[in-house]
mmCIF file as Biopython writes it, N, C-alpha, C and O atoms, coordinates in Angstrom:
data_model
#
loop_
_atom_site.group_PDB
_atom_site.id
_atom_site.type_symbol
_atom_site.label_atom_id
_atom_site.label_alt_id
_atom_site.label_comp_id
_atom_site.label_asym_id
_atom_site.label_entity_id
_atom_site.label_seq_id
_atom_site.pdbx_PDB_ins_code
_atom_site.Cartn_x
_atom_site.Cartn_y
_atom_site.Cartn_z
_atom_site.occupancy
_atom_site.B_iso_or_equiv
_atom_site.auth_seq_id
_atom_site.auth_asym_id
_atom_site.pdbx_PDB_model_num
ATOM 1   N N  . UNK A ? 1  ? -15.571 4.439   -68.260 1.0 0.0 1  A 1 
ATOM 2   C CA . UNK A ? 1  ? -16.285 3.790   -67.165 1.0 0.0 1  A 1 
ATOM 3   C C  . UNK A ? 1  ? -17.762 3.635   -67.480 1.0 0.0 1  A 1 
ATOM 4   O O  . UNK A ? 1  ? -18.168 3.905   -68.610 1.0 0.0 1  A 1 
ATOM 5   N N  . UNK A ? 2  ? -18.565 3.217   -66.544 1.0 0.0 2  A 1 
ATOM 6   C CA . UNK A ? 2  ? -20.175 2.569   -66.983 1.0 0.0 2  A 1 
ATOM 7   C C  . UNK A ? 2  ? -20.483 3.449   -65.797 1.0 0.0 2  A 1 
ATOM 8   O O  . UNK A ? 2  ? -19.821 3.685   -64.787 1.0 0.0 2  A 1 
ATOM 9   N N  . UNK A ? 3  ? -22.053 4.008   -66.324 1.0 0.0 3  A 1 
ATOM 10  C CA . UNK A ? 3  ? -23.039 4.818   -65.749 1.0 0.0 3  A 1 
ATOM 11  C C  . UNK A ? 3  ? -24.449 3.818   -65.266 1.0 0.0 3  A 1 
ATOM 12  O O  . UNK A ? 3  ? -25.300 3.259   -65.958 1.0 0.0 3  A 1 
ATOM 13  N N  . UNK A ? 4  ? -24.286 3.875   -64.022 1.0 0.0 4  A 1 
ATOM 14  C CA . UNK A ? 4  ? -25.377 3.181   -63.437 1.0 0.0 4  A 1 
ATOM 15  C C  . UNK A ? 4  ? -26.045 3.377   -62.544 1.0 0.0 4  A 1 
ATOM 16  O O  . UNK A ? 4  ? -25.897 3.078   -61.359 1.0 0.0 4  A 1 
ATOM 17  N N  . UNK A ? 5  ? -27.367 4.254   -63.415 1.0 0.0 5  A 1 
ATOM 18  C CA . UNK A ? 5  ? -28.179 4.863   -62.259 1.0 0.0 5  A 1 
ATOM 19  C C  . UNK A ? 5  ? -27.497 6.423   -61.283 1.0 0.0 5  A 1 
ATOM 20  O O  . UNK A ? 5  ? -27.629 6.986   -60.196 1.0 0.0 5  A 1 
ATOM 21  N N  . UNK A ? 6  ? -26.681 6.548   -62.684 1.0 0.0 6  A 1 
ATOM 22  C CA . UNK A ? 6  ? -26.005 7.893   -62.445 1.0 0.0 6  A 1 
ATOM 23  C C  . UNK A ? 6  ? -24.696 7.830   -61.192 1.0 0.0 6  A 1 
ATOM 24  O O  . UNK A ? 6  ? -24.225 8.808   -60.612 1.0 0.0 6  A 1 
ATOM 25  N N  . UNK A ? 7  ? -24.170 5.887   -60.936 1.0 0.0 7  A 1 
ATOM 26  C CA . UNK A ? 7  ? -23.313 6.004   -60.191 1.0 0.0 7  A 1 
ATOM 27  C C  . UNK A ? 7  ? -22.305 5.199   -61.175 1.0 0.0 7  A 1 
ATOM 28  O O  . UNK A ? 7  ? -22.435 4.142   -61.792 1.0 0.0 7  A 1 
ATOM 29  N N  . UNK A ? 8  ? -21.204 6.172   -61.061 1.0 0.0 8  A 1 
ATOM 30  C CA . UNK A ? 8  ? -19.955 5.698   -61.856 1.0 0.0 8  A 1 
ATOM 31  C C  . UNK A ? 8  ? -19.345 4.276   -61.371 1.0 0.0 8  A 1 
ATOM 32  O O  . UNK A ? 8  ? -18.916 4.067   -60.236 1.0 0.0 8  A 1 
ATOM 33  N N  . UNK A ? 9  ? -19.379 3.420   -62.336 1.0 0.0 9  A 1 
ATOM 34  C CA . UNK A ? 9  ? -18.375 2.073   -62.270 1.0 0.0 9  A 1 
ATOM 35  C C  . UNK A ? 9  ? -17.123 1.513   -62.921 1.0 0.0 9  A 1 
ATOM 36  O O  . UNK A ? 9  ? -16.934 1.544   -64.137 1.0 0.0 9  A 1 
ATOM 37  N N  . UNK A ? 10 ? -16.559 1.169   -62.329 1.0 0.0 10 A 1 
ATOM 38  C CA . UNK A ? 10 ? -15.529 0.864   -63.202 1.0 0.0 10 A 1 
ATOM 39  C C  . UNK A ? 10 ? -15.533 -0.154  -63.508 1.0 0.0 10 A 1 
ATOM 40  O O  . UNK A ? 10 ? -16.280 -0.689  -62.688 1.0 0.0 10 A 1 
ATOM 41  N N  . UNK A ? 11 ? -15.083 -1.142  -64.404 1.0 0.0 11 A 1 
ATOM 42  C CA . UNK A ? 11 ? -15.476 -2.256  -64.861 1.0 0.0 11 A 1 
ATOM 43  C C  . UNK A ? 11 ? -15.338 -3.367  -64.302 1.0 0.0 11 A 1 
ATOM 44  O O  . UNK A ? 11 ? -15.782 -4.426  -64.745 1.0 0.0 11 A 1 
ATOM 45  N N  . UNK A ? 12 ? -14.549 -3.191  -63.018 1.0 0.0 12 A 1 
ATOM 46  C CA . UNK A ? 12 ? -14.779 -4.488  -61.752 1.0 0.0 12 A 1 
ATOM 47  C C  . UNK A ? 12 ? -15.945 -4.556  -61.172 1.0 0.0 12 A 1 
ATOM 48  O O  . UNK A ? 12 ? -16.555 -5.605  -60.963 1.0 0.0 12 A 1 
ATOM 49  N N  . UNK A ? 13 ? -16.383 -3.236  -60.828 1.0 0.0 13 A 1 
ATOM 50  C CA . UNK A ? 13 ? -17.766 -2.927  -60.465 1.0 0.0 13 A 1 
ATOM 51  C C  . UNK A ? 13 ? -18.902 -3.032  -61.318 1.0 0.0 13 A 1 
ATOM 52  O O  . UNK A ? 13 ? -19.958 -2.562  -60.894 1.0 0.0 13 A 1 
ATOM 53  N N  . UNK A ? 14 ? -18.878 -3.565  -62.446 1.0 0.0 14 A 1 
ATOM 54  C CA . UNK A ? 14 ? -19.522 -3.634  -63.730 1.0 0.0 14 A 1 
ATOM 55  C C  . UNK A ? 14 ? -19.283 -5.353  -63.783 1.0 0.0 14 A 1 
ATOM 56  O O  . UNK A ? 14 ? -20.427 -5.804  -63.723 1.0 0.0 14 A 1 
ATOM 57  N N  . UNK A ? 15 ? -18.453 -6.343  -63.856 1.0 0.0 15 A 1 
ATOM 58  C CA . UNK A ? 15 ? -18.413 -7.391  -63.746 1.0 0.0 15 A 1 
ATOM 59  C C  . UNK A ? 15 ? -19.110 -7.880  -62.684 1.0 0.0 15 A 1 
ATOM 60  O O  . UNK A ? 15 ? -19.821 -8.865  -62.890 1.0 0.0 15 A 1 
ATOM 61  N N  . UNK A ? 16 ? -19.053 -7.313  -61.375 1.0 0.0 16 A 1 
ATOM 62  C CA . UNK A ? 16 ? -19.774 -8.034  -60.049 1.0 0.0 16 A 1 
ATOM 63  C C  . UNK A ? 16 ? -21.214 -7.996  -60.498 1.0 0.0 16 A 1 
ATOM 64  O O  . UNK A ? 16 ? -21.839 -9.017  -60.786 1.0 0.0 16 A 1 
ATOM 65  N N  . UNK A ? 17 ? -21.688 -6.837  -60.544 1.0 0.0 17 A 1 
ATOM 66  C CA . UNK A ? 17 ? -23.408 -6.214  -61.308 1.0 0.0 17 A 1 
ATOM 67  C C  . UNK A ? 17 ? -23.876 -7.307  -61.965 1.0 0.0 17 A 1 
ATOM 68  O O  . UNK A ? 17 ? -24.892 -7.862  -61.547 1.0 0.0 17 A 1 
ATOM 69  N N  . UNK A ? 18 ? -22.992 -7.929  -63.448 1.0 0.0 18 A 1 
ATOM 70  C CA . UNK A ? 18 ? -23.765 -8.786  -63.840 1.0 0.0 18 A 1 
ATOM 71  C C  . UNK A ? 18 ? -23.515 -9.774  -63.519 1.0 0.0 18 A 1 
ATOM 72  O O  . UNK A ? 18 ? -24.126 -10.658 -64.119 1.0 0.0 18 A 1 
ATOM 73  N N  . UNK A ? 19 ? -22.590 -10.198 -62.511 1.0 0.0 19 A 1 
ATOM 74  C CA . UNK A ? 19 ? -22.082 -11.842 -61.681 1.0 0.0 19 A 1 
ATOM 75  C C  . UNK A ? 19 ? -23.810 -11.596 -61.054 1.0 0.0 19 A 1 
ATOM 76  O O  . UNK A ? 19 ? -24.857 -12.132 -61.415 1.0 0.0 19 A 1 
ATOM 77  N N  . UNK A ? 20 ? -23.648 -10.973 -60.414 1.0 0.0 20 A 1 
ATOM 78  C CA . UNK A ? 20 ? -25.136 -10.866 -59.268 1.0 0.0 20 A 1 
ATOM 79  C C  . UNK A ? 20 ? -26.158 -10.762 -60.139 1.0 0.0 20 A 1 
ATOM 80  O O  . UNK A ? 20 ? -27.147 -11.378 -59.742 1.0 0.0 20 A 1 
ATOM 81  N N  . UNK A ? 21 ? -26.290 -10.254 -61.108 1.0 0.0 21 A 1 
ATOM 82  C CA . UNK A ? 21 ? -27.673 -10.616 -62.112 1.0 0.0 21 A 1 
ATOM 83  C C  . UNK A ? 21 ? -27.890 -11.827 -62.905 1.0 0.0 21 A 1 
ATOM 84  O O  . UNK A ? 21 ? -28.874 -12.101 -63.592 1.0 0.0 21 A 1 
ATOM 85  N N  . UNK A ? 22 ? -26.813 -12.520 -62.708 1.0 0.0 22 A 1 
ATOM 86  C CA . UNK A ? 22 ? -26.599 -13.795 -63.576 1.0 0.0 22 A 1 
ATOM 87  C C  . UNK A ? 22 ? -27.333 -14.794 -62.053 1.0 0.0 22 A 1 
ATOM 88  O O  . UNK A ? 22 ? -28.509 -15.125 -61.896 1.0 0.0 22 A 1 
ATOM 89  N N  . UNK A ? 23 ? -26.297 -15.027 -61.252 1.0 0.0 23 A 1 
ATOM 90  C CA . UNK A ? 23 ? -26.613 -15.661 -59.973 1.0 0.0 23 A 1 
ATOM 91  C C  . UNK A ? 23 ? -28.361 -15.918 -59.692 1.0 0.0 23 A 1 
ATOM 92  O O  . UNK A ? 23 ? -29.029 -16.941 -59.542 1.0 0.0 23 A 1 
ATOM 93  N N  . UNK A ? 24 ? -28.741 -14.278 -59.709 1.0 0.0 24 A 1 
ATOM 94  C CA . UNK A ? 24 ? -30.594 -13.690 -59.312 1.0 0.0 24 A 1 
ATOM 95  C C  . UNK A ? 24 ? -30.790 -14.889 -60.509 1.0 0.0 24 A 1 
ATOM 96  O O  . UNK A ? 24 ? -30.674 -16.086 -60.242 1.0 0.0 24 A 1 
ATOM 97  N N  . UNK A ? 25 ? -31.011 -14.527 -61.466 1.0 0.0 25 A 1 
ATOM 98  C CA . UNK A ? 25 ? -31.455 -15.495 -62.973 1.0 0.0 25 A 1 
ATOM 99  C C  . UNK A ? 25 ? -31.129 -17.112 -62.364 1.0 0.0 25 A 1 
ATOM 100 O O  . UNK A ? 25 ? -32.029 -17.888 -62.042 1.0 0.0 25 A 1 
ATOM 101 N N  . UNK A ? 26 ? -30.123 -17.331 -62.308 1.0 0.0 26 A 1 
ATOM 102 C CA . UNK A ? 26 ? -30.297 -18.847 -61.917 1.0 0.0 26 A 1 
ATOM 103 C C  . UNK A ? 26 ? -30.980 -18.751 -60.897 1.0 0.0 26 A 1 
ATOM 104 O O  . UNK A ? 26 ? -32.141 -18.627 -61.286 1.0 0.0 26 A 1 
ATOM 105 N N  . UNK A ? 27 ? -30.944 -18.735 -59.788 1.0 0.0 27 A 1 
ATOM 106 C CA . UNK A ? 27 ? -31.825 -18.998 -58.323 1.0 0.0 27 A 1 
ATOM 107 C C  . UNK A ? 27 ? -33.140 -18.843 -58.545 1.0 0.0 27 A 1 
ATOM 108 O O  . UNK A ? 27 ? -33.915 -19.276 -57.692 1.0 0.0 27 A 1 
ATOM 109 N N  . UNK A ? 28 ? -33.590 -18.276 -59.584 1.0 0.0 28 A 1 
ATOM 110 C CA . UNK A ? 28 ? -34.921 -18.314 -60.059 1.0 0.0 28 A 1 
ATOM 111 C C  . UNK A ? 28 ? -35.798 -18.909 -61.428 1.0 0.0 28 A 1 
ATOM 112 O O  . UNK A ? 28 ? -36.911 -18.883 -61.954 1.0 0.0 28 A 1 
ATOM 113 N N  . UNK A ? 29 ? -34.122 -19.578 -61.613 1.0 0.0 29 A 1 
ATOM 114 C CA . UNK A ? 29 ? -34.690 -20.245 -62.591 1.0 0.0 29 A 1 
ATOM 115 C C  . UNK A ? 29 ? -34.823 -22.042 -62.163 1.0 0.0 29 A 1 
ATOM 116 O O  . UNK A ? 29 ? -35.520 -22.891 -62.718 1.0 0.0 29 A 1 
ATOM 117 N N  . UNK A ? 30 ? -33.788 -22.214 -60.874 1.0 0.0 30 A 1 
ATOM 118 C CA . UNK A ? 30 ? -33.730 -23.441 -60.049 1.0 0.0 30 A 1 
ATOM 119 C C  . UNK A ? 30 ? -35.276 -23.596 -59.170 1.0 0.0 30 A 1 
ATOM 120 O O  . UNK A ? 30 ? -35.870 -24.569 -58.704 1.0 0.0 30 A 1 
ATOM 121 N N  . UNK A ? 31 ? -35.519 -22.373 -59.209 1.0 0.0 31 A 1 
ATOM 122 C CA . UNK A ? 31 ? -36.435 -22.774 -58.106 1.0 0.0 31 A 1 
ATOM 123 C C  . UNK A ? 31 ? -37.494 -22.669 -58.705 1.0 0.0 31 A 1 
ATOM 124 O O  . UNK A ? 31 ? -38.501 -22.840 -58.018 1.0 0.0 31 A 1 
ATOM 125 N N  . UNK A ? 32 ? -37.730 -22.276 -60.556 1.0 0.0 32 A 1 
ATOM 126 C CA . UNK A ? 32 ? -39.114 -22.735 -60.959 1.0 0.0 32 A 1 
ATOM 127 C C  . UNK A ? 32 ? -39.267 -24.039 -61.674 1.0 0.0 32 A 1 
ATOM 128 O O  . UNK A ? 32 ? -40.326 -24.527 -62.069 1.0 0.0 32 A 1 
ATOM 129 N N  . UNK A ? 33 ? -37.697 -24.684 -61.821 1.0 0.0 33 A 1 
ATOM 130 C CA . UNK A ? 33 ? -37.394 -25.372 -62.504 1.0 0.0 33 A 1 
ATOM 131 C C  . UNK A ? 33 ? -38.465 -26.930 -62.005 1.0 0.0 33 A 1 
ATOM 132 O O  . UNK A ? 33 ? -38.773 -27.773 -62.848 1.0 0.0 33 A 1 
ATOM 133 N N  . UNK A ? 34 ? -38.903 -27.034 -60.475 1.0 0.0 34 A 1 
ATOM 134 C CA . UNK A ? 34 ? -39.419 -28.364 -60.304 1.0 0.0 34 A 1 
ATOM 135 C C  . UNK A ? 34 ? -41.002 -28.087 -60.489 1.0 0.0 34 A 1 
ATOM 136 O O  . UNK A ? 34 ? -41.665 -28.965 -61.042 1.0 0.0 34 A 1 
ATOM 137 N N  . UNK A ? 35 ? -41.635 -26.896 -60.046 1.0 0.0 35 A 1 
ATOM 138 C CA . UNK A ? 35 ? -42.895 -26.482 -60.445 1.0 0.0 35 A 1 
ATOM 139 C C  . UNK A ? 35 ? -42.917 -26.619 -61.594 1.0 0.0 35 A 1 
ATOM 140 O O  . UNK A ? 35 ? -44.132 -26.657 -61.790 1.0 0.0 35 A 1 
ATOM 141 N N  . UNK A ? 36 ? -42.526 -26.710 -62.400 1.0 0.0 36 A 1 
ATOM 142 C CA . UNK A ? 36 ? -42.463 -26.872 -64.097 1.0 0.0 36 A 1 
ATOM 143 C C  . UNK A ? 36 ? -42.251 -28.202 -64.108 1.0 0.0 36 A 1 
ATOM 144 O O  . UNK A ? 36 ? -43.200 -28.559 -64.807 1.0 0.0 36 A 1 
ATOM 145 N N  . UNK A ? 37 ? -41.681 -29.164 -63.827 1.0 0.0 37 A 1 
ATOM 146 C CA . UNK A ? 37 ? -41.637 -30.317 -63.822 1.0 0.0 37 A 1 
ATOM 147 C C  . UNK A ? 37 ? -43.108 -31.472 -63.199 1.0 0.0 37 A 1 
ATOM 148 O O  . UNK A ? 37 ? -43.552 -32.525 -63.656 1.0 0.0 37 A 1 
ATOM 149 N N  . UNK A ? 38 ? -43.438 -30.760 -62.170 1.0 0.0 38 A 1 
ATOM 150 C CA . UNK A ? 38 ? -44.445 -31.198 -61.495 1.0 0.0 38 A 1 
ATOM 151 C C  . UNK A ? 38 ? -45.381 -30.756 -62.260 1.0 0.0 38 A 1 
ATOM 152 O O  . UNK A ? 38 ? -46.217 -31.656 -62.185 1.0 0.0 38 A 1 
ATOM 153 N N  . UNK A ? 39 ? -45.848 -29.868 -63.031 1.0 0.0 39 A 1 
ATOM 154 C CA . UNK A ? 39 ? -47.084 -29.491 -63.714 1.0 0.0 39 A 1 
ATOM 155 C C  . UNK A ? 39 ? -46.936 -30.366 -64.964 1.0 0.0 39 A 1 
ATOM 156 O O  . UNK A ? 39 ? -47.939 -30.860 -65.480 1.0 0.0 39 A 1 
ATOM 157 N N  . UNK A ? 40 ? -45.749 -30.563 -65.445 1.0 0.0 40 A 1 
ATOM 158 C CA . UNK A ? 40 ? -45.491 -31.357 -66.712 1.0 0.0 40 A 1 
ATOM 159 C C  . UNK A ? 40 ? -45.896 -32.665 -66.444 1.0 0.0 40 A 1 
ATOM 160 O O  . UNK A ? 40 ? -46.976 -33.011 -66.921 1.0 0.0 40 A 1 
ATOM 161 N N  . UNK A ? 41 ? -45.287 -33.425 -65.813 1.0 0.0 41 A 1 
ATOM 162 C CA . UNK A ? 41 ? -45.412 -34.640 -64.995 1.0 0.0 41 A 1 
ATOM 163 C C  . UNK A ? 41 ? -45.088 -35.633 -65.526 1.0 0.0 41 A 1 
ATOM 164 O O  . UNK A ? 41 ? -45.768 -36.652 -65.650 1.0 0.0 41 A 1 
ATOM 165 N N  . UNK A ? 42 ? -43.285 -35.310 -66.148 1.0 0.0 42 A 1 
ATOM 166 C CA . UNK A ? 42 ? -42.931 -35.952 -67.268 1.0 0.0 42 A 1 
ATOM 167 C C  . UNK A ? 42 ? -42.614 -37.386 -66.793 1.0 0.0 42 A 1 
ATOM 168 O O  . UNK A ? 42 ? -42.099 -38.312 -67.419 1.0 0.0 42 A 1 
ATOM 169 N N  . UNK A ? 43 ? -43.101 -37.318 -65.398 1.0 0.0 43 A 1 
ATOM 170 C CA . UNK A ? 43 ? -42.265 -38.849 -64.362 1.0 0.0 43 A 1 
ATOM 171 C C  . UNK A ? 43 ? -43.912 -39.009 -63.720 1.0 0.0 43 A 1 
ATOM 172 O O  . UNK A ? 43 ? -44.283 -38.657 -62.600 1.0 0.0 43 A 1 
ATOM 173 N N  . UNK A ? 44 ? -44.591 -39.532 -64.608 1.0 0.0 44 A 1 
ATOM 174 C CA . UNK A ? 44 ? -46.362 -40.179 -63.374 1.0 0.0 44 A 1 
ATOM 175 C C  . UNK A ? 44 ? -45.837 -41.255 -62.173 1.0 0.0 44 A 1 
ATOM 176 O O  . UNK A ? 44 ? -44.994 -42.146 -62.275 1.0 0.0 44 A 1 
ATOM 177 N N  . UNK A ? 45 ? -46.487 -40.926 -61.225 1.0 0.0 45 A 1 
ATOM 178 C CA . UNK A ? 45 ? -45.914 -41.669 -60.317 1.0 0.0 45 A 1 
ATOM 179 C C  . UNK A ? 45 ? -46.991 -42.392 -59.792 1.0 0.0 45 A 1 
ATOM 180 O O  . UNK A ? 45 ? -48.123 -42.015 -59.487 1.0 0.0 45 A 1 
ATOM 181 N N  . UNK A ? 46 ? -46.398 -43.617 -59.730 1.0 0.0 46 A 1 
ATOM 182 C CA . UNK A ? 46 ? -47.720 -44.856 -59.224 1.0 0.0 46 A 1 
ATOM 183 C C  . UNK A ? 46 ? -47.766 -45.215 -60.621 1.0 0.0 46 A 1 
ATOM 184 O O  . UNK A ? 46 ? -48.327 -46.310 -60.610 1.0 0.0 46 A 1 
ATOM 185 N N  . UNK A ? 47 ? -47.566 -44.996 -61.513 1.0 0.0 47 A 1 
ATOM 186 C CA . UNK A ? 47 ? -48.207 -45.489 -62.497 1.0 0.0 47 A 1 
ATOM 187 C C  . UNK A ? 47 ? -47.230 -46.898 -63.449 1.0 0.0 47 A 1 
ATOM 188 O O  . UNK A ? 47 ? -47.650 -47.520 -64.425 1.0 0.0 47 A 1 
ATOM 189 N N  . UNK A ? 48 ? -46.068 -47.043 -62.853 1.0 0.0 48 A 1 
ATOM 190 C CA . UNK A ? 48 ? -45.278 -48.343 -62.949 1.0 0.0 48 A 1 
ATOM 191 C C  . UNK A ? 48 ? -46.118 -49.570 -61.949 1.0 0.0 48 A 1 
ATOM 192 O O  . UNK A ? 48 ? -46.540 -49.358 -60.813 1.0 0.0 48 A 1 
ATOM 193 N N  . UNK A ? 49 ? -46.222 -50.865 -62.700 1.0 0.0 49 A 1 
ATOM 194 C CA . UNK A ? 49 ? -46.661 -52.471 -62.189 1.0 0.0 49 A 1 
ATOM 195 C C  . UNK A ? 49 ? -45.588 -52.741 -62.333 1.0 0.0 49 A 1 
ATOM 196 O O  . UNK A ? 49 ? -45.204 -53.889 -62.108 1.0 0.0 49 A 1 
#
């Protein structure tokens, strides 16, 4: 079994852990994803005649 934080898991409980650390990682990677876009400003706007 896996030791976590000195609480025993078993490896279903070890799969959810990193489902939910994977999930955290995206949701924070979605939500820096347009601030990064907007500072880049790979799309100028107004700037099409």
């Amino acid at each position: 079994g896996w030791l976590f934080i000195g609480t025993p898991l078993g490896s279903y409980d070890a799969m959810l852990l990193i489902f939910a650390i994977l999930v955290i990682i995206l949701v924070v990677a979605l939500g820096l994803v347009p601030s990064v876009i907007s500072k880049a400003q790979w799309v100028p706007k107004g700037d099409a005649t």
